[in-house]
C-alpha positions as CSV (number, residue, x, y, z in Angstrom):
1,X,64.9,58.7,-4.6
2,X,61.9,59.4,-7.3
3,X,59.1,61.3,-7.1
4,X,55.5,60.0,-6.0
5,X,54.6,59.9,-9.5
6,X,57.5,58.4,-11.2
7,X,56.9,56.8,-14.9
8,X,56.8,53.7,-15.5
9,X,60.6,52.3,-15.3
10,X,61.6,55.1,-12.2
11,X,63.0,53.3,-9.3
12,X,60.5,51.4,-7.0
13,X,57.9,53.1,-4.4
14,X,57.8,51.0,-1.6
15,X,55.3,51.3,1.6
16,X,52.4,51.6,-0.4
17,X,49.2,49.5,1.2
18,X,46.5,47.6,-0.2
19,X,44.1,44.3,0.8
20,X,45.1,41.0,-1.0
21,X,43.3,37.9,-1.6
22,X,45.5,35.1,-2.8
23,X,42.5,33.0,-4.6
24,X,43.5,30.6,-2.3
25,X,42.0,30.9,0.7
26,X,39.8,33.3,2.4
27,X,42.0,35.4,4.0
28,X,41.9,38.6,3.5
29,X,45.6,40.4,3.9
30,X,46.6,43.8,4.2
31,X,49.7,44.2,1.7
32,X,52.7,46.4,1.3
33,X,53.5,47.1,-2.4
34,X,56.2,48.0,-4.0
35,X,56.5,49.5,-8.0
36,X,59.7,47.7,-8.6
37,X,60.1,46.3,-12.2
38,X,57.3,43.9,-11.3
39,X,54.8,44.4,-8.7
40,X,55.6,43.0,-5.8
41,X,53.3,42.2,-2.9
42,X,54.2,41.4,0.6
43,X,53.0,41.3,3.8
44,X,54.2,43.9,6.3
45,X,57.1,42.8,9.1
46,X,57.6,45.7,11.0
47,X,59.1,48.7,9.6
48,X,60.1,46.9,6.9
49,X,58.3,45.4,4.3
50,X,58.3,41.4,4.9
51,X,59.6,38.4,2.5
52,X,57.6,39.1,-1.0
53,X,54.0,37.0,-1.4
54,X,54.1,37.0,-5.0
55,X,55.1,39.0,-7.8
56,X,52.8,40.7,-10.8
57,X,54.3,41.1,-14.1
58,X,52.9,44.5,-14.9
59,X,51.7,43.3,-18.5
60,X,49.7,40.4,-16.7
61,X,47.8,43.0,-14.6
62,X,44.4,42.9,-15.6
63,X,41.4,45.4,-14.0
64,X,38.6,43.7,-12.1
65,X,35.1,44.4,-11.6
66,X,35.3,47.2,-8.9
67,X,33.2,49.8,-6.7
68,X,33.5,53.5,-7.2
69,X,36.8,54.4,-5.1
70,X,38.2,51.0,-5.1
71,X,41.3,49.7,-8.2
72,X,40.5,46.0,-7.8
73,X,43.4,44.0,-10.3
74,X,44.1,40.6,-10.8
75,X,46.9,38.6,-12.9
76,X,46.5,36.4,-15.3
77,X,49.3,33.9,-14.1
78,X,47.4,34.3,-10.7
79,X,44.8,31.9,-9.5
80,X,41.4,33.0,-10.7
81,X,40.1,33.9,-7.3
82,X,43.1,36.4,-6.1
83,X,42.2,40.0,-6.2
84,X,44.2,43.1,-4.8
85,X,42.0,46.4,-4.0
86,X,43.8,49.8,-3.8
87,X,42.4,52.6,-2.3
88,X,44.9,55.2,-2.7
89,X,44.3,56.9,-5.9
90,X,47.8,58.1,-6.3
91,X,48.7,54.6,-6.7
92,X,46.7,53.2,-8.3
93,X,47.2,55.9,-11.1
94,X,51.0,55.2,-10.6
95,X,50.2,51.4,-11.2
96,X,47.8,51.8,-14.2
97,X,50.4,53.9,-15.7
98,X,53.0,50.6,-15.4
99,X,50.8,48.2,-16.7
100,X,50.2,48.4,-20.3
101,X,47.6,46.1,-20.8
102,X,45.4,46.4,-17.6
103,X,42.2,47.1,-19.8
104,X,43.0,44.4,-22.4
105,X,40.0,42.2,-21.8
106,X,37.2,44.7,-20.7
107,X,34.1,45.8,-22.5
108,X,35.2,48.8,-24.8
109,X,33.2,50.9,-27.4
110,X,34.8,49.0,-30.3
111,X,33.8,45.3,-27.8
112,X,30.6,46.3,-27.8
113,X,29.8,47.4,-31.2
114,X,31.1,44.3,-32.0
115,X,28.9,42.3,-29.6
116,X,25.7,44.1,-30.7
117,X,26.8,43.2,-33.8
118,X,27.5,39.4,-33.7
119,X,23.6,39.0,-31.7
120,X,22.4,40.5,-34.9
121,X,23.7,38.6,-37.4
122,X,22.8,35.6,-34.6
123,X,19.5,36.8,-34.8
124,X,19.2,36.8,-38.5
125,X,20.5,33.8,-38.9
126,X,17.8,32.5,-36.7
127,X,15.2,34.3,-38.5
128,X,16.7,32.9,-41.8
129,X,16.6,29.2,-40.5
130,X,13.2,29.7,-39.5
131,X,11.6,31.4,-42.7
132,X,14.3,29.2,-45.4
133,X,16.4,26.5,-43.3
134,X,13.1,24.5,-41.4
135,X,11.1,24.7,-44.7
136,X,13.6,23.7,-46.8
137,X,13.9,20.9,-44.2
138,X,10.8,19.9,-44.1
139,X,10.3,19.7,-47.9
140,X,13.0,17.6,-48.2
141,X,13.0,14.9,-45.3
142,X,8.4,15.0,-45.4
143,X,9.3,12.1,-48.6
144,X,12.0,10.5,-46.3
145,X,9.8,9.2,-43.9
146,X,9.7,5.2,-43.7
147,X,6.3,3.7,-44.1
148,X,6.5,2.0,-40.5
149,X,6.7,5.5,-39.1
150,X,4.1,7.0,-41.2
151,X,1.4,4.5,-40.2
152,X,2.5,4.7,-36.4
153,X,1.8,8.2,-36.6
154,X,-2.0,7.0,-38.4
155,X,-2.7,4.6,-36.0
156,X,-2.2,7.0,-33.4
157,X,-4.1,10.4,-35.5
158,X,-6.8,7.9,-36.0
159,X,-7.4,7.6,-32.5
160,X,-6.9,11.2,-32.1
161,X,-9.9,11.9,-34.5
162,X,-12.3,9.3,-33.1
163,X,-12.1,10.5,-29.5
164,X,-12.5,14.6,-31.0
165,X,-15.5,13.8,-32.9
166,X,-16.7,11.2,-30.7
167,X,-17.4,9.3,-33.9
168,X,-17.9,5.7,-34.4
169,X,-16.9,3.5,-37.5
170,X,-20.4,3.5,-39.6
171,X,-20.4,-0.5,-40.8
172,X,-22.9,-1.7,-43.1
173,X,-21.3,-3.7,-45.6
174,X,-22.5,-3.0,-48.8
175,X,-21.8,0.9,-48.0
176,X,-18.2,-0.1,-46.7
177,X,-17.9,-1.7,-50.2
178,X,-19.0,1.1,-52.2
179,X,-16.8,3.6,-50.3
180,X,-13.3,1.2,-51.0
181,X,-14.3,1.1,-54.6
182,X,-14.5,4.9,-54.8
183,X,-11.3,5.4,-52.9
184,X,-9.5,2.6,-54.9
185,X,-10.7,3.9,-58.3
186,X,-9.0,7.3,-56.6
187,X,-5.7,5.7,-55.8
188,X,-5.2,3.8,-58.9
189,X,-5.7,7.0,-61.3
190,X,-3.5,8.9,-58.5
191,X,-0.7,6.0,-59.0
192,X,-0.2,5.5,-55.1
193,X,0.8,2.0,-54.5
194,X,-0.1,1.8,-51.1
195,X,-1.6,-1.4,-50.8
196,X,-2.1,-0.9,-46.6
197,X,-4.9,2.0,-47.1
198,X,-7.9,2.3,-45.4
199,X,-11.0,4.0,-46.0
200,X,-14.1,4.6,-43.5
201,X,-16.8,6.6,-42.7
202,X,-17.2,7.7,-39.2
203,X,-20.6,8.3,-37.9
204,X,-20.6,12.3,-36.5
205,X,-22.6,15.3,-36.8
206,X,-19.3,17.6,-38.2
207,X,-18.6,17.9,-41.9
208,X,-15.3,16.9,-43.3
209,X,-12.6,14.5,-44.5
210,X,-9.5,13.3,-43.3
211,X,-6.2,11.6,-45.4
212,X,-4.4,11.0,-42.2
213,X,-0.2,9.6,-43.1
214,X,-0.2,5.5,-43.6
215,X,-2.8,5.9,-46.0
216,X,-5.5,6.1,-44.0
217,X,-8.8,7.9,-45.3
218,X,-11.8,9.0,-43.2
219,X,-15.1,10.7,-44.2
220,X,-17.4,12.6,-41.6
221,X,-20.8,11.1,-42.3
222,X,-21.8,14.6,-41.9
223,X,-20.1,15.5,-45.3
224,X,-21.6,12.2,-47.2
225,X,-25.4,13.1,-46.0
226,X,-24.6,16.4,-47.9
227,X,-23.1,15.0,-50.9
228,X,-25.8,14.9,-53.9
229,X,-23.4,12.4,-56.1
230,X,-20.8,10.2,-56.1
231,X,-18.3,13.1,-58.2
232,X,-19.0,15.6,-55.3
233,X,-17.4,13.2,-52.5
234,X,-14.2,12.1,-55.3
235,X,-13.5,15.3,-55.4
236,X,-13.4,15.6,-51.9
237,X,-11.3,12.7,-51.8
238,X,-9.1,13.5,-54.5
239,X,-8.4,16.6,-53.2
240,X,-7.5,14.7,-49.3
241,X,-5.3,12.3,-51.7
242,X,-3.3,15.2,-53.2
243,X,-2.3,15.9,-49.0
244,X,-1.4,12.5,-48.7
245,X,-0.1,12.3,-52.1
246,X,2.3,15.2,-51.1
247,X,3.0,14.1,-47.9
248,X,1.6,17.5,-46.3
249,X,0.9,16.6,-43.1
250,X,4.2,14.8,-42.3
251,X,5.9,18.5,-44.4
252,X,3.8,20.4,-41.3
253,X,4.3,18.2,-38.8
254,X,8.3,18.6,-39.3
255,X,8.1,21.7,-39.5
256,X,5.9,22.5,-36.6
257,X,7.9,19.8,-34.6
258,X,11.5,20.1,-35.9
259,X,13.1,16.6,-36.1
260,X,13.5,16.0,-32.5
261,X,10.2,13.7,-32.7
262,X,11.4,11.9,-35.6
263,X,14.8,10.7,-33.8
264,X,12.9,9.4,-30.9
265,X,10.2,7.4,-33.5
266,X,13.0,6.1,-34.9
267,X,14.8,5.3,-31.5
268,X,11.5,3.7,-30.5
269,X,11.9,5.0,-26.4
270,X,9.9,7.4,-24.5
271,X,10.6,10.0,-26.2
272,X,9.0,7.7,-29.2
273,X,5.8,7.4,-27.2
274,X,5.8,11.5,-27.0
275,X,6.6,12.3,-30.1
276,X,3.8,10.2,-31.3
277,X,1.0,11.6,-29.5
278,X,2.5,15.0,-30.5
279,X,2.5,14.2,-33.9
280,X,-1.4,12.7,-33.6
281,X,-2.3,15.7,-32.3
282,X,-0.4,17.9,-35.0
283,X,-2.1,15.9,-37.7
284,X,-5.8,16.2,-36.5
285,X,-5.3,19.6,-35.5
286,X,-3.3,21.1,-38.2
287,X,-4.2,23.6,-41.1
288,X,-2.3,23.4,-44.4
289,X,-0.8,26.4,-45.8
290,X,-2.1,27.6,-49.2
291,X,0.9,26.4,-51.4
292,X,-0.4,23.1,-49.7
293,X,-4.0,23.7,-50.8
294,X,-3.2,24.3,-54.2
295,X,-1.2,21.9,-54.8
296,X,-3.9,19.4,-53.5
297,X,-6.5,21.0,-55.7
298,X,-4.1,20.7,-58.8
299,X,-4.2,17.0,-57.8
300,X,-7.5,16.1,-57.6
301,X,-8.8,18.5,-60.7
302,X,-6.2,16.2,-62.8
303,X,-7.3,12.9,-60.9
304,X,-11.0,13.8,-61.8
305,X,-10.2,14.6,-65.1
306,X,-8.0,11.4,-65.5
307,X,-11.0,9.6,-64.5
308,X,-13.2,11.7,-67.2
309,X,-15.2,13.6,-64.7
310,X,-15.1,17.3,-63.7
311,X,-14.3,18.5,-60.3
312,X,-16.9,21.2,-60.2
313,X,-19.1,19.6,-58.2
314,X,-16.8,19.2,-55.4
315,X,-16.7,22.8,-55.2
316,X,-20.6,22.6,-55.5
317,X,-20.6,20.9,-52.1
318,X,-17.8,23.1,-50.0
319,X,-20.0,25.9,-51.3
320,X,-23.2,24.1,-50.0
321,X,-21.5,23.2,-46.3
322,X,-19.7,26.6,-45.9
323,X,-22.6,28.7,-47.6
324,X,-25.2,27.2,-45.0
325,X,-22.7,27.1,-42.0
326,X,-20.1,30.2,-42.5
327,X,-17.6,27.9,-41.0
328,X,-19.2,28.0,-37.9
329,X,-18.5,24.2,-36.0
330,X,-15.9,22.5,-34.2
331,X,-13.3,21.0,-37.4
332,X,-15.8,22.6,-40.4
333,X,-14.1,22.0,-43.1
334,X,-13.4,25.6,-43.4
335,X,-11.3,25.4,-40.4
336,X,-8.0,23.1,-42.2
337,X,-9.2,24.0,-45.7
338,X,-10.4,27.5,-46.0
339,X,-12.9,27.7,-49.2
340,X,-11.8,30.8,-51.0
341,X,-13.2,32.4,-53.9
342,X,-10.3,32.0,-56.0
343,X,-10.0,28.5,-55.3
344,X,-13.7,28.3,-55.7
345,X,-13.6,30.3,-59.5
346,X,-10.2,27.4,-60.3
347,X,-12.4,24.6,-59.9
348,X,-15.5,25.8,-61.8
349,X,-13.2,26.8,-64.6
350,X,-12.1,23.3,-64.9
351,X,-15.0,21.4,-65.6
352,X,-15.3,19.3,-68.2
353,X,-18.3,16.9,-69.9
354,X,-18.5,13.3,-68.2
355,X,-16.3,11.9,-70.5
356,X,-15.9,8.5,-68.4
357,X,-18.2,5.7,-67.0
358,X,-19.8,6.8,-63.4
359,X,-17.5,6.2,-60.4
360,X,-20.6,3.9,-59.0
361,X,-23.6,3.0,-60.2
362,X,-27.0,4.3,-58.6
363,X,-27.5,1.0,-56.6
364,X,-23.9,1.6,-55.1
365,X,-24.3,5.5,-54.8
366,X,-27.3,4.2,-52.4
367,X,-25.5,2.1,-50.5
368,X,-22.9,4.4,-49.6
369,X,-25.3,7.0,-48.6
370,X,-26.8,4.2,-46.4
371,X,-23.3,2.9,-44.7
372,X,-24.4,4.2,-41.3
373,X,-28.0,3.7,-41.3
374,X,-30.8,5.6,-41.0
375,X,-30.8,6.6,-37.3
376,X,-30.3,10.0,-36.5
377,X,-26.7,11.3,-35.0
């Protein structure tokens, strides 16, 4: 007969004891092993050991999860649930010395090196889609859009900005006129084709101007009270033509939003409904970055100039409204397009002598000035 501490291969060591769960049942068991060429568990029948339970292949021996004091193993060609727990620590050092690959699947220095080392290039990878993947995204489906969408997303933004500024659509005619002249002489040198836009001037005390996506365009009385001439406000414009022109606020939104919102617009179900008050709300309340604000002051300094004026007095009038106010003001039109001095310096450098007829004559000029009447706000 072999020693208590026979090697792996020595004859078998029967008698040993041990609690068994068969994954099974509930039950728990208390088990006689025996270190045969396979493990072999069985219930104890007197001084005998009883008819074998099962038997463990020693290279399907796998350790469990286990208290201090305690070997708990299981078997891979064992239901999930069945455990065996030694206590004696002669045999379970016997037992681990049989099976070859009881530590095959736990957590060792080498696992977890290598799982610290897959959740950091996870994390880069996020970080990567988040600074290059979701612009790049953005830039490339913002053009994508269909029209329908777009104006859904107006229609609803529109709302969005009368309820914030509490504003009402200012309605004399012959100013209404004068204003879709100015905007249309806009468009056409801009080349959009968007024969659905709209233009308006709603009646509030807060200076600004909105190109919201369907080609609607909105002017804060507010900012027309301070304009001195009809260049000062086409610049304006231009430069809330060259967001529209670009499709910034559709390139934010996505990016802000992801695409989710765009599936259920397209989709037209609840989620629809969702994403477009999400979207409304994105629009109003969003700031554009400053490649955006560049670009859109490229556009409008080459739109005035197309139309032989300069765009210096635009940047007159921002100076005027953020030199009197310091951007103080709910929506100022500081707060989604930040007046800097370089921006400032670009625009002055760029004027030019009136080289083309006015954008509308004085009686016109007037009129617009007069589109919401003389009341106070």
């Amino acid at each position: 007969m072999s020693d208590v501490t026979a090697e792996p291969g020595a004859e078998s060591r029967p008698g040993q004891t041990a609690i068994f769960f068969d994954g099974l049942s509930s039950r728990r068991r208390q088990v006689v092993l025996t270190l045969g060429d396979a493990l072999e568990i069985a219930e104890p029948g007197g001084v005998q050991a009883g008819p074998a339970v099962t038997r463990w292949a020693y290279d399907e021996i796998r350790r469990a999860d286990s208290p201090a004091g305690i070997l708990r193993l299981t078997s891979t060609s064992a239901p999930p649930l069945a455990r065996l727990e030694i206590r004696d620590a002669a045999l379970s050092a016997d037992l681990i010395a049989r099976c070859p690959r009881i530590d095959e699947h736990q957590t060792t220095g080498r696992g977890v090196a290598k799982i610290v080392g897959w959740s950091v290039a996870a994390a880069v990878s996020i970080v990567c889609v988040v600074l290059f993947g979701v612009p790049l995204a953005a830039d490339r489906l913002a053009p994508l859009v269909p029209k329908p969408i777009e104006r859904r997303i107006g229609d609803a933004s529109e709302v969005q900005v009368k309820t914030i500024f509490r504003g009402e659509a200012c309605g004399d005619a012959a100013g209404q006129a004068a204003f879709r002249k100015l905007v249309n002489r806009l468009r056409d040198a801009a080349g959009l084709d968007d024969d659905a836009m709209t233009a308006g001037v709603l009646r509030t005390s807060v200076p600004n101007a909105f190109a919201l996506p369907g080609g609607k365009v909105y002017v804060l009385s507010a900012l027309l009270d301070k304009a001195e001439t009809p260049d000062e406000l086409a610049g304006i414009l231009a430069h809330e033509l060259g967001h529209l022109k670009h499709h910034d606020n559709m390139r934010g939104l996505i990016y802000n939003g992801g695409t989710s919102f765009l599936i259920g617009l397209l989709f037209g179900d609840v989620t629809g409904s969702s994403a477009v008050i999400f979207a409304s709300r994105s629009v109003v309340e969003a700031s554009y970055s400053r490649e955006a604000e560049t670009g859109a002051d490229t556009f409008a300094i080459e739109i005035m100039h197309k139309l032989g004026r300069s765009p210096k007095p635009a940047a007159e009038l921002m100076f005027r409204i953020t030199g009197k106010e310091g951007g103080s003001g709910l929506a100022n039109i500081l707060a989604s397009h930040p007046l800097t001095e370089d921006r400032l310096a670009r625009m002055t450098r760029e004027d030019r002598p009136a080289s083309g007829p006015p954008l509308l004559t004085d009686k016109e000029w007037q009129a617009l000035k007069g589109i919401c009447g003389s009341g106070k706000i």
